[in-house]
GUGU-282450 format. One line per field, with one value per atom (N, C-alpha, C): residue number from 0; z, y, x; residue in three letters; atom name. Coordinates in Angstrom, 3 decimals, decimal comma. Layout:
<recs>
n [NUM/...]
pz [Z/...]
py [Y/...]
px [X/...]
res [ALA/...]
atom [CA/...]
</recs>
This chain:
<recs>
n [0/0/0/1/1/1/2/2/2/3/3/3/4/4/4/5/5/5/6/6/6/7/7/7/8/8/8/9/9/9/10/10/10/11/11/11/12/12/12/13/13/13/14/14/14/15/15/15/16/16/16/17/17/17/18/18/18/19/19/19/20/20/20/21/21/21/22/22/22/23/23/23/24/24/24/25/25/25/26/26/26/27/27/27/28/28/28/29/29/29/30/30/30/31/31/31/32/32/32/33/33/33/34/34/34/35/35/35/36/36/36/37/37/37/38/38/38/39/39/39/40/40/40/41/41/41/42/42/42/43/43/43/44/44/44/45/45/45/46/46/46/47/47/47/48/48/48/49/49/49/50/50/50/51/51/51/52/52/52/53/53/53/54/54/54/55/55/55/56/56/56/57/57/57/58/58/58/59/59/59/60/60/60/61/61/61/62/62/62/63/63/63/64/64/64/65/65/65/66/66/66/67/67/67/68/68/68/69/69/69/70/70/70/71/71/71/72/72/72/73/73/73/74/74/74/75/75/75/76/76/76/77/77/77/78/78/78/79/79/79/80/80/80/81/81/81/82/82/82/83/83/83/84/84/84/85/85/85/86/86/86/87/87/87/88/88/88/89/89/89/90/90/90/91/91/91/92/92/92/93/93/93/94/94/94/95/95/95/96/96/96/97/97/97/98/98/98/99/99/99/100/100/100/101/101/101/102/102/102/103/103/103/104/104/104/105/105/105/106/106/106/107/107/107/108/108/108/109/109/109/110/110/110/111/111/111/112/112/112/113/113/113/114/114/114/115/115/115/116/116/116/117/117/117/118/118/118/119/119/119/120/120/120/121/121/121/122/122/122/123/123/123/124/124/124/125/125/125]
pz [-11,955/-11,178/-12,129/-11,806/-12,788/-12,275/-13,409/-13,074/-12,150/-11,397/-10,342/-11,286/-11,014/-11,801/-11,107/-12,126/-11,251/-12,119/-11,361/-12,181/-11,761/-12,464/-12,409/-13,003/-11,986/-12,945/-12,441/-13,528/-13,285/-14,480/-14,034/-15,636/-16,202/-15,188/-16,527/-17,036/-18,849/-19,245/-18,923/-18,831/-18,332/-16,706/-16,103/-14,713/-14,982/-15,877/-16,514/-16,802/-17,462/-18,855/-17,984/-16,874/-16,153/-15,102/-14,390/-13,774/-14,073/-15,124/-15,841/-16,380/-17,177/-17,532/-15,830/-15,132/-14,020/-12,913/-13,523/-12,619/-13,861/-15,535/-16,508/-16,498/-16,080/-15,553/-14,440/-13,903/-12,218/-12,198/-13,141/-14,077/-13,454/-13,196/-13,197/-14,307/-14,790/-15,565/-15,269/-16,196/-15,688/-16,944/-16,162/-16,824/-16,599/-17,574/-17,178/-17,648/-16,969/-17,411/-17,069/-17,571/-17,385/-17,064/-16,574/-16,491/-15,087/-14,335/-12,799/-13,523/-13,910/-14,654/-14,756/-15,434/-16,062/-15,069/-13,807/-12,378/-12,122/-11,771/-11,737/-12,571/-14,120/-14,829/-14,985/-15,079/-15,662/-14,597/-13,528/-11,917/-12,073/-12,647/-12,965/-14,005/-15,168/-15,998/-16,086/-15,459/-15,510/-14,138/-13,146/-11,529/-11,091/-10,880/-10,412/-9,050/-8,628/-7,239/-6,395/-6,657/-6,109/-7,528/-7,050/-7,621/-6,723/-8,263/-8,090/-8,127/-7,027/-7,663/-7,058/-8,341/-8,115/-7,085/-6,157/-5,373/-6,114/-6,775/-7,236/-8,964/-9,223/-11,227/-11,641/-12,766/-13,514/-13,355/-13,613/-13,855/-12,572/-11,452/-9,803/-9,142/-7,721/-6,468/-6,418/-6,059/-6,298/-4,744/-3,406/-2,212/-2,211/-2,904/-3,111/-3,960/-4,879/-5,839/-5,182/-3,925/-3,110/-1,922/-1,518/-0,561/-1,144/-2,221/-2,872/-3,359/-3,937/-3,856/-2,875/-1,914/-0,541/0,464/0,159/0,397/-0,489/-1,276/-2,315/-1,699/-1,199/-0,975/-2,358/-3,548/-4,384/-4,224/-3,929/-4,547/-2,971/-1,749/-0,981/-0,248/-0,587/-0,430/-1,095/-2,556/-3,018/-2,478/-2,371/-1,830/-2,710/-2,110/-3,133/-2,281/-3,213/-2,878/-3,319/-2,314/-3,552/-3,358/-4,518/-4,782/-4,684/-4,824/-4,583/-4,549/-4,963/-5,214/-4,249/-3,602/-3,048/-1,403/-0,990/0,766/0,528/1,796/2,271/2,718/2,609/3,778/4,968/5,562/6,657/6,936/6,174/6,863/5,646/6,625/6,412/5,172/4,426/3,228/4,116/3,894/4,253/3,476/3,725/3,244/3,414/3,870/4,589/3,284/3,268/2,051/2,366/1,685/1,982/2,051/1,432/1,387/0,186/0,590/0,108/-0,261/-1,320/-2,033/-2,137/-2,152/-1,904/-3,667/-4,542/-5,870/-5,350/-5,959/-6,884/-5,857/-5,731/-5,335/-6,235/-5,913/-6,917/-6,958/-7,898/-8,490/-8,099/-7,084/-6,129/-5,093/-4,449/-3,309/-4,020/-4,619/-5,465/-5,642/-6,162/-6,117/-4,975/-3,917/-2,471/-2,226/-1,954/-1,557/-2,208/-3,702/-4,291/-3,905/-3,798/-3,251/-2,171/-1,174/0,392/0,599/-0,153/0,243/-0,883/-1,785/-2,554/-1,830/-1,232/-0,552/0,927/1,606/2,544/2,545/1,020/0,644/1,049/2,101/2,246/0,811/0,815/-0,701/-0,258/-1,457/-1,379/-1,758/-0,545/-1,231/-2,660/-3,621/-4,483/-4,315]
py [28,559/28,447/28,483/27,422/27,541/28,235/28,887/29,890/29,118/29,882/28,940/29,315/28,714/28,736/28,768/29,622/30,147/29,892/29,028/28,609/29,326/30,679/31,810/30,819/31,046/30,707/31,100/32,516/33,593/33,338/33,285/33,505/34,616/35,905/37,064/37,404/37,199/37,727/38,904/40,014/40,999/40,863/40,099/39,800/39,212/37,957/36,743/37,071/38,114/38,929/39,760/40,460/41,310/40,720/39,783/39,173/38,178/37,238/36,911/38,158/39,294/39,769/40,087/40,649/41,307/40,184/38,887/37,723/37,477/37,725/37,150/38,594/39,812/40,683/40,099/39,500/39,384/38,171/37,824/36,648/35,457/35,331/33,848/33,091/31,849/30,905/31,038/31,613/31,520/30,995/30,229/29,757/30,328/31,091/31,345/30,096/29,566/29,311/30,121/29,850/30,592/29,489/28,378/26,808/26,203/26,197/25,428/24,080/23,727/21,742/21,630/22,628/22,063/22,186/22,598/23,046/21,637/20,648/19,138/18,701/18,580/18,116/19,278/20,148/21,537/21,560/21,426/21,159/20,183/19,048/17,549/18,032/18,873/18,636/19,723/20,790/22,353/22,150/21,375/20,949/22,355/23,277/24,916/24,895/25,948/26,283/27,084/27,702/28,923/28,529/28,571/28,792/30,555/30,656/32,062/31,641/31,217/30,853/31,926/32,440/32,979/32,499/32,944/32,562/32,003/32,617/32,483/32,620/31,687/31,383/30,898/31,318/30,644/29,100/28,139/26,615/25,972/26,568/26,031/27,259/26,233/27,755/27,304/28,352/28,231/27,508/28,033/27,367/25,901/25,461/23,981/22,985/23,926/23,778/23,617/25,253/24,884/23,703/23,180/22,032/20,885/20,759/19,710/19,347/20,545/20,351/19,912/20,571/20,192/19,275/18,212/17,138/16,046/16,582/15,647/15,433/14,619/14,277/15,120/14,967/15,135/16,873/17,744/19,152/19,401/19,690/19,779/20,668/20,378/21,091/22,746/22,618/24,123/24,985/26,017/27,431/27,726/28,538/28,698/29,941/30,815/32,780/32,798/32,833/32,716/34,473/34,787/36,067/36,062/37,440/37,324/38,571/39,149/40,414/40,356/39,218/38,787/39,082/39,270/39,338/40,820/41,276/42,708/41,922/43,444/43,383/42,764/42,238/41,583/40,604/40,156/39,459/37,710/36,997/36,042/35,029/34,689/33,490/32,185/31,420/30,138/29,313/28,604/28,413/28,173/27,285/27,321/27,484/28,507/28,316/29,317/29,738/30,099/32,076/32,350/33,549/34,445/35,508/36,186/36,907/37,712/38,802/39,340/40,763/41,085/41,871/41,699/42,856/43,552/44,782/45,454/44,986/44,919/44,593/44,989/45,659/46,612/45,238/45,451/44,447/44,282/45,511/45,319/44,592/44,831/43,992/42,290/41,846/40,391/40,020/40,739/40,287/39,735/40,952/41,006/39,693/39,435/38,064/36,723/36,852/35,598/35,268/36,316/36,231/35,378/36,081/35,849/34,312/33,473/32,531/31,428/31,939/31,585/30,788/32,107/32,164/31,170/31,407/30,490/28,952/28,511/27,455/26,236/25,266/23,938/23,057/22,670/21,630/20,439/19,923/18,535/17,157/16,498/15,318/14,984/14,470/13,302/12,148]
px [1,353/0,126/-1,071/-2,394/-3,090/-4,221/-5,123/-6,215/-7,580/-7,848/-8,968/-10,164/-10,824/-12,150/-13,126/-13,911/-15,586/-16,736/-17,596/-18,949/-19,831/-20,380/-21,842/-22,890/-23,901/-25,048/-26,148/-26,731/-27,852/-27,980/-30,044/-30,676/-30,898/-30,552/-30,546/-29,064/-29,431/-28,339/-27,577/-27,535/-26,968/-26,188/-26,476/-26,152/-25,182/-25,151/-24,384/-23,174/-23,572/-22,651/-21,382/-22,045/-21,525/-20,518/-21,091/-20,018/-18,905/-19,631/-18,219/-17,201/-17,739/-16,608/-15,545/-16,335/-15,205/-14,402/-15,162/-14,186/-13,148/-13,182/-12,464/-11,120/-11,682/-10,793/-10,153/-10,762/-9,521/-8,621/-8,380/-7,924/-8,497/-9,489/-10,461/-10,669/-10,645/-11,232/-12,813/-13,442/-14,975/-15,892/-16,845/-17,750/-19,335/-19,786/-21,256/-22,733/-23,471/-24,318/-26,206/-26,816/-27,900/-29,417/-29,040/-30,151/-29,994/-30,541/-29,685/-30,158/-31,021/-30,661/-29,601/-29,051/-27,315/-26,639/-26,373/-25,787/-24,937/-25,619/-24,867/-23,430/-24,847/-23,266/-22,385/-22,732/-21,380/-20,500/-20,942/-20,022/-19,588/-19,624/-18,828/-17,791/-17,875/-17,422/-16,355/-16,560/-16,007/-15,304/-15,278/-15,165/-14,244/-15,470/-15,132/-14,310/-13,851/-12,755/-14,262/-15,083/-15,992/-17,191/-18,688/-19,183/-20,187/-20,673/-21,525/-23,001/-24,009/-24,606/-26,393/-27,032/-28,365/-29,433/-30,177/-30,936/-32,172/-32,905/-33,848/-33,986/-34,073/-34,346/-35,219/-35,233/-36,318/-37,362/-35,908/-36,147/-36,481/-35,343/-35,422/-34,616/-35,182/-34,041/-32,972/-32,168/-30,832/-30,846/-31,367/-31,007/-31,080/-31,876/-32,115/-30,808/-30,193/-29,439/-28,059/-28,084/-26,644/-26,896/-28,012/-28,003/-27,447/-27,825/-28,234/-26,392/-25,617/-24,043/-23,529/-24,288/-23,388/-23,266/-24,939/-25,065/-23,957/-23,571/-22,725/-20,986/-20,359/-19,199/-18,019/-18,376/-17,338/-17,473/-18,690/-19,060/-18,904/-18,756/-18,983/-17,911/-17,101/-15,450/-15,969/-16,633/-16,201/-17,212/-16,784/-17,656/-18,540/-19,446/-20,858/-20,887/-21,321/-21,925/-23,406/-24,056/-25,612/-25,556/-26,567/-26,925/-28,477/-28,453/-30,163/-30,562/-31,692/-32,525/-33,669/-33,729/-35,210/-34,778/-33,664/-33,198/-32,867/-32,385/-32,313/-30,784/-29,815/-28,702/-28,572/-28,199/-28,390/-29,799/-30,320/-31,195/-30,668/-30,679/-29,364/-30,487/-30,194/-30,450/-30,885/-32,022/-32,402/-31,541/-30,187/-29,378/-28,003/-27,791/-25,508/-25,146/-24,443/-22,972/-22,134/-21,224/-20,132/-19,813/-21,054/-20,879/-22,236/-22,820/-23,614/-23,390/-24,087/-23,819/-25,880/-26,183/-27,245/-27,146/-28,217/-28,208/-29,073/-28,620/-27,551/-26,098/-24,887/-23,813/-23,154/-21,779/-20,506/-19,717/-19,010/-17,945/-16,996/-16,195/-14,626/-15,380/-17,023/-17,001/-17,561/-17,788/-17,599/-16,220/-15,252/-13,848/-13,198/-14,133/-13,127/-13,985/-14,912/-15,817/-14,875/-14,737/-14,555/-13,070/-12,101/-10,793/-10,603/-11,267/-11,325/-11,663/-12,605/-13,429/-12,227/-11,856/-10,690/-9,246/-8,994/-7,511/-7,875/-8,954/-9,284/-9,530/-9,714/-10,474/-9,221/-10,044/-8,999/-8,500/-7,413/-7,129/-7,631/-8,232/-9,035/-8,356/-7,677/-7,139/-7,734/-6,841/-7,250/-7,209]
res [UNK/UNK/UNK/UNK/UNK/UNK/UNK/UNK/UNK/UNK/UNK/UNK/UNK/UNK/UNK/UNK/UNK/UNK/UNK/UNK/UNK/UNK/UNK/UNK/UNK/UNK/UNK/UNK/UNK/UNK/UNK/UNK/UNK/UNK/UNK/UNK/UNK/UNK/UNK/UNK/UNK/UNK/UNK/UNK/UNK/UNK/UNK/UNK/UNK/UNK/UNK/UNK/UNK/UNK/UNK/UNK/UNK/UNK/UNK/UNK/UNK/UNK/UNK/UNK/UNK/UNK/UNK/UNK/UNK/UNK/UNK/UNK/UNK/UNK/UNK/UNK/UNK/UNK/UNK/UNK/UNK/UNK/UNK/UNK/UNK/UNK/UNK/UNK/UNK/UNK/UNK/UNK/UNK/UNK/UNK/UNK/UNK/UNK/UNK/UNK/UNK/UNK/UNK/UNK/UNK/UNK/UNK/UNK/UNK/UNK/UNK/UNK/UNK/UNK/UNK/UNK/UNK/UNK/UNK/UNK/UNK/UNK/UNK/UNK/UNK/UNK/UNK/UNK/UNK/UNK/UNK/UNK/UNK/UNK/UNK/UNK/UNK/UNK/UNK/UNK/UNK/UNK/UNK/UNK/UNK/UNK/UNK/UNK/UNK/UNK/UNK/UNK/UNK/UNK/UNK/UNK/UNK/UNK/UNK/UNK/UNK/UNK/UNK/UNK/UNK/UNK/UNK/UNK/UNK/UNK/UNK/UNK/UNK/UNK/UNK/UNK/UNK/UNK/UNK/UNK/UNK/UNK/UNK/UNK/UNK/UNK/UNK/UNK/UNK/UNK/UNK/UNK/UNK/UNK/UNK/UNK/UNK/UNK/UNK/UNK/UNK/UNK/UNK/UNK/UNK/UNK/UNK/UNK/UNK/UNK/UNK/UNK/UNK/UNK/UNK/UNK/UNK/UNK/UNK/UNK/UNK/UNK/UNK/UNK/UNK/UNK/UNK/UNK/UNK/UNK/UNK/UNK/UNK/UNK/UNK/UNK/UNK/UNK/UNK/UNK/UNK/UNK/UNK/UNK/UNK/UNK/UNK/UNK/UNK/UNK/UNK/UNK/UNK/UNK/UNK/UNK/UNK/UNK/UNK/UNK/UNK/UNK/UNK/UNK/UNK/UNK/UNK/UNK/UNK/UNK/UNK/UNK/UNK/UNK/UNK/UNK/UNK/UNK/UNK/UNK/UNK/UNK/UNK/UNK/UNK/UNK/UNK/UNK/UNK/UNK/UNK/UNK/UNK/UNK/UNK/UNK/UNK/UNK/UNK/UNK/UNK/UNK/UNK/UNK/UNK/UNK/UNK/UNK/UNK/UNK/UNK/UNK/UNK/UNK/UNK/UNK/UNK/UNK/UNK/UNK/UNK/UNK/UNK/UNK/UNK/UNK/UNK/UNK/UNK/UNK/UNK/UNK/UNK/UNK/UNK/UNK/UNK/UNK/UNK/UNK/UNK/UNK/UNK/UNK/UNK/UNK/UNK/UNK/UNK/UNK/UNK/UNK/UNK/UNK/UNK/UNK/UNK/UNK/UNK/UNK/UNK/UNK/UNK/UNK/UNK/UNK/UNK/UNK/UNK/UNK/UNK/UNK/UNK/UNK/UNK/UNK/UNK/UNK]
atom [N/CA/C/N/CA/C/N/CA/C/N/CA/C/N/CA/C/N/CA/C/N/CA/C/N/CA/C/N/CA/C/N/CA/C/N/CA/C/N/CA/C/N/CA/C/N/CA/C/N/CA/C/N/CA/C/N/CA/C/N/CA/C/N/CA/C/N/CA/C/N/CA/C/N/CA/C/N/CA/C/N/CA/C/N/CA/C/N/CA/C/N/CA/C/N/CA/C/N/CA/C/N/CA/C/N/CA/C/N/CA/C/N/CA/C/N/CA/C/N/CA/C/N/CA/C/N/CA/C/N/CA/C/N/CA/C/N/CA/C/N/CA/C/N/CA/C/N/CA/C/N/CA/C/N/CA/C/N/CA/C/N/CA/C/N/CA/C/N/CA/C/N/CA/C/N/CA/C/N/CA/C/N/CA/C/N/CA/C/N/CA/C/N/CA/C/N/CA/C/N/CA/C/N/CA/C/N/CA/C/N/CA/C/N/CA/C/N/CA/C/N/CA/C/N/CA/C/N/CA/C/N/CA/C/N/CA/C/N/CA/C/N/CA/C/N/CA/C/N/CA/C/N/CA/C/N/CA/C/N/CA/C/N/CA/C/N/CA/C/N/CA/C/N/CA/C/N/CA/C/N/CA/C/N/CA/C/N/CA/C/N/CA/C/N/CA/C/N/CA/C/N/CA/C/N/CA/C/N/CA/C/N/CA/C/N/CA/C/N/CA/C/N/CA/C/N/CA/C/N/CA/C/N/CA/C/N/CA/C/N/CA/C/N/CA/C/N/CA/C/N/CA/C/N/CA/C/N/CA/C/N/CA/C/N/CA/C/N/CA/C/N/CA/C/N/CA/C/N/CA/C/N/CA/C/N/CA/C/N/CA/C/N/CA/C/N/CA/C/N/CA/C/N/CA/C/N/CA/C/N/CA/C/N/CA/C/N/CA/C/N/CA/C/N/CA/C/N/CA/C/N/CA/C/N/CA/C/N/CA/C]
</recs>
C-alpha cells in the first residue's frame, strides 16, 4: 500500500514545521510549502490525497485558493481542511471544503480530521 500524501501550506514557519512533522509521524507522505502562488503547480506536480490548507497568508487567501481547486475538474475530488486563527469554534469559514481546523488546534485532533476525511475519500477514476 502506498503512503497518501498531504500538501500543508502555511506561511508561518513554525506552523509548517509542526504539522508536517506530526503528519510525517502518522506515516503520511507530506509536502510543506509556505507561498499559495505555488498552490496550483505543487498540486499538479505533488497531486496530494488531503491538502492542509491556511485561511489567511501572506501572498493570498487561502478561501479563494480552496474555491479556486474546487472549481477545477482534475483538484476537485481531493479534500481540503482550511485552518485559521481568524474564526472562533463554531462559527463556520466563508468557504465549502472538507473540513476545519480552528489555531491553536492539538495534533491527535488533526490526525483524527486528516484520517477521517482520508478513509472517507471517493477513488477517482483514471
Amino acid at each position: 500500500m502506498t503512503q497518501q500524501r498531504v500538501l500543508v501550506l502555511d506561511d508561518h514557519e513554525a506552523i509548517l514545521e509542526t504539522v508536517t512533522e506530526a503528519l510525517l509521524y502518522e506515516q503520511f507522505e507530506v509536502l510543506g510549502i509556505r507561498e499559495g502562488k505555488k498552490l496550483l503547480s505543487t498540486v499538479a506536480d505533488f497531486m496530494p490525497d488531503l491538502i492542509l490548507l491556511d485561511y489567511r497568508l501572506a501572498d493570498l487567501n487561502g478561501g479563494d485558493l480552496c474555491r479556486q481547486l474546487k472549481s477545477m475538474e482534475a483538484y476537485r475530488h481531493i479534500p481540503i481542511i482550511i485552518f485559521s486563527a481568524y474564526f472562533s469554534p463554531g462559527e463556520k469559514l466563508p468557504v465549502d471544503c472538507e473540513g476545519y481546523l480552528y489555531k491553536p488546534f492539538d495534533l491527535p485532533e488533526l490526525s483524527e480530521l486528516v484520517y477521517q476525511l482520508l478513509s472517507s475519500k471517493k477513488e477517482v477514476p483514471l
